[in-house]
Structure formats: structure tokens, C-alpha cells
C-alpha positions in Angstrom: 90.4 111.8 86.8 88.4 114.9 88.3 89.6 116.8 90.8 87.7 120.1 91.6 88.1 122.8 94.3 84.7 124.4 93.6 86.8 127.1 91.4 88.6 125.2 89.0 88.8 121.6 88.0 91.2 119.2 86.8 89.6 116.7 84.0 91.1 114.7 81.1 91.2 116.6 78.1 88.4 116.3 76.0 88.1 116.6 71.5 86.1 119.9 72.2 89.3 121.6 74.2 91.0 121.7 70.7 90.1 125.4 70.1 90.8 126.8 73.4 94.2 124.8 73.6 95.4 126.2 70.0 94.1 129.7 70.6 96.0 129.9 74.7 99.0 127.9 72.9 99.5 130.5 70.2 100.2 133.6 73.3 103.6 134.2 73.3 103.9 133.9 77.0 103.3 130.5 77.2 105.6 130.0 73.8 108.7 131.8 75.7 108.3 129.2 79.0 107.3 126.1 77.5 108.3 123.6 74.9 105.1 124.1 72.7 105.5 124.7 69.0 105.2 128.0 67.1 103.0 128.5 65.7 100.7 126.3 67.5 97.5 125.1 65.1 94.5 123.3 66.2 96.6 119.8 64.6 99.3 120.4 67.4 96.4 120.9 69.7 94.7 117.6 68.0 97.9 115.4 68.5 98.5 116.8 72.2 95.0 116.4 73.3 95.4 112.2 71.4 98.5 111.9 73.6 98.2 113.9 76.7 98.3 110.9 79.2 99.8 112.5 82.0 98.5 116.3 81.3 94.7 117.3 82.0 92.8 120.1 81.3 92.5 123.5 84.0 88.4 124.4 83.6 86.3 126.6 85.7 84.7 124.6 87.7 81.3 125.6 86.8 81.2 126.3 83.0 83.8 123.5 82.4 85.8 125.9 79.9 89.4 125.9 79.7 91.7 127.7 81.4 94.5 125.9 80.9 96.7 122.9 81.3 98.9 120.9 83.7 100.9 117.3 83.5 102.5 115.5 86.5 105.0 113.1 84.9 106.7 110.4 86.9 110.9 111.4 86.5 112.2 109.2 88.6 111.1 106.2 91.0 108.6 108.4 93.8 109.4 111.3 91.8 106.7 112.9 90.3 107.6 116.5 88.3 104.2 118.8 87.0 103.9 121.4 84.4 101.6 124.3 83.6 100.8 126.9 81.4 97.8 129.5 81.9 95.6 131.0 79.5 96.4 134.7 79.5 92.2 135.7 80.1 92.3 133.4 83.3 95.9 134.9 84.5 96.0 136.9 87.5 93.2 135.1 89.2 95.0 131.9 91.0 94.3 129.6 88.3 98.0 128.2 88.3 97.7 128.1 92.2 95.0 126.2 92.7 95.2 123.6 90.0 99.1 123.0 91.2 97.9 122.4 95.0 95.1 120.1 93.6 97.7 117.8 91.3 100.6 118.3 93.9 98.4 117.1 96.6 97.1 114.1 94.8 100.1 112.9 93.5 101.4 113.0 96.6 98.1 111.4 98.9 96.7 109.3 95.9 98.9 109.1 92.5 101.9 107.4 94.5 104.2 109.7 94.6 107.0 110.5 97.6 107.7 113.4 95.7 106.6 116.3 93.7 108.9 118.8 91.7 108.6 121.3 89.3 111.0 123.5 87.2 110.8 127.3 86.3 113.9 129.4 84.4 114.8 132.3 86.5 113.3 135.3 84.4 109.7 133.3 85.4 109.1 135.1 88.0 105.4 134.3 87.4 105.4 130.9 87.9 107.8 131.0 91.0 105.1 133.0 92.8 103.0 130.3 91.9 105.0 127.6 93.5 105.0 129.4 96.5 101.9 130.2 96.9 101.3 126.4 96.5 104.0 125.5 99.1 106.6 124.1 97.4 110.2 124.9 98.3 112.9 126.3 96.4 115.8 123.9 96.3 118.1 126.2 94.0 119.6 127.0 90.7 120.2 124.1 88.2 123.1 125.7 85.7 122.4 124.7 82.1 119.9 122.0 82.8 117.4 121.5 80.0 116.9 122.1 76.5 114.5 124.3 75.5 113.7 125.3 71.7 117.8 125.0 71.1 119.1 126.5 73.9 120.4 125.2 76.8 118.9 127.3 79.9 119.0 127.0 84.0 116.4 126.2 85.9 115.1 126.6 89.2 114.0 123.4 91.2 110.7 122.8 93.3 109.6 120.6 95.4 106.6 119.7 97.8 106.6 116.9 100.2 104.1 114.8 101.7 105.8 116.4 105.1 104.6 120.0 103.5 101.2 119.8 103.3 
């Protein structure tokens, strides 16, 4: 899969990502909001590149290098949810924003999906701004709802429609 909005682009992650995925991985930004080890070495990045199925590669569009990641994992039947980290250089500069409108949208149109959801914990105000930015609608507080590193934390839940685009 390639999707590409001239900016960034979407692609299947690649053996030659391995560097920039341990070296992004290892910022403790994306360690505090995701579910990535720490520290992260370039054998994590090995093992998620061999089974990253549902989660592709965020690359500027023209030089192809990475800016970070995003998955869309089917939760439920219709129900698609989609996860993504940023490397801290490309922050600041819609990266998350447009490579969330570019999965959301195809998930929806093409990857046959009714549905679309993500999940971000309260504190993340970052990633909220994202969702919205990408349209999705905040559906509310989920108390104690996942896991994460030991700890059981609340969540906010996303969603996009077919209806929203």
C-alpha cells in the first residue's frame, strides 16, 4: 500500500527504516504514549518492522525518509482503530494530521471499514489536536480502559465516519 498527499506518504515499512524507527522509538515522548519498549534498540525495530502488518511507515513524500508510523487495526467487525507516533524532528509540521486523514479515509472508502476510531489518554493533548484537525469526533472518557506499561489508564475515544468526510 502507498498512499501519498504530495507531503507525506504512507508505504509498508521497509529493512532500511530500522535506524530511523529505533532512533524516533528511543524519544521519551513517544515512550510515555505508546506501548513501545524502553529502551528501544534497532532488534525491537527489526522484529516490529518483520511483523508490522497492519502499521506502515509516515515518509516525506519526496525524500522517502521517515517521519514516523501509523497502524489501523481491525477491533471489531467494521471497526477499524489507528495508531501513531511522530518523530520529534517532523513534529509541529502536520505530519500526524495528514497521515491520519490519509489511513482514516482509506479505511473507510477502500480498506472496508464502517468505522474508524482512535484512542488518546487525557494528558495527550497533542494527539487530540490531531484528531481534530483530522475530523474525528470525541465520543468521551473511557475510565480505566487499557493497559499501558502496568498501569491501568483512561482514555479518550475517536471516531470518524464515512458520514464525516
Amino acid at each position: 500500500m502507498r498512499l501519498d498527499d504530495g507531503v507525506i506518504a504512507v508505504r509498508s515499512f521497509t529493512e532500511e527504516d530500522v535506524p530511523a524507527i529505533a532512533a524516533a522509538c528511543n524519544d521519551p515522548e513517544i515512550a510515555r504514549w505508546t506501548l513501545v519498549p524502553e529502551p528501544y534498540t534497532e532488534d525491537d525495530a527489526r522484529a516490529f518492522v518483520a511483523e508490522a502488518a497492519t502499521a506502515y511507515a509516515v515518509v516525506d513524500a519526496a525524500a522517502d525518509a521517515l517521519v514516523g508510523a501509523i497502524s489501523l487495526d481491525r477491533v471489531a467487525e467494521g471497526n477499524g482503530q489507528i495508531g501513531y507516533w511522530v518523530a520529534r524532528a517532523a513534529r509541529g509540521r502536520g505530519v500526524a494530521t495528514r497521515a491520519l486523514r490519509l489511513v482514516a479515509r482509506w479505511g473507510l472508502a477502500g480498506g472496508g471499514f464502517a468505522r474508524v476510531q482512535l484512542l488518546t489518554e487525557p494528558e495527550n493533548v497533542a494527539s487530540q489536536r490531531v484528531a481534530e484537525r483530522a475530523g474525528f469526533t470525541n465520543e468521551g472518557l473511557l475510565r480505566s480502559y487499557a493497559e499501558m506499561k502496568g498501569r491501568r489508564r483512561d482514555m479518550l475515544m475517536w471516531s470518524l465516519l464515512p458520514t464525516d468526510l
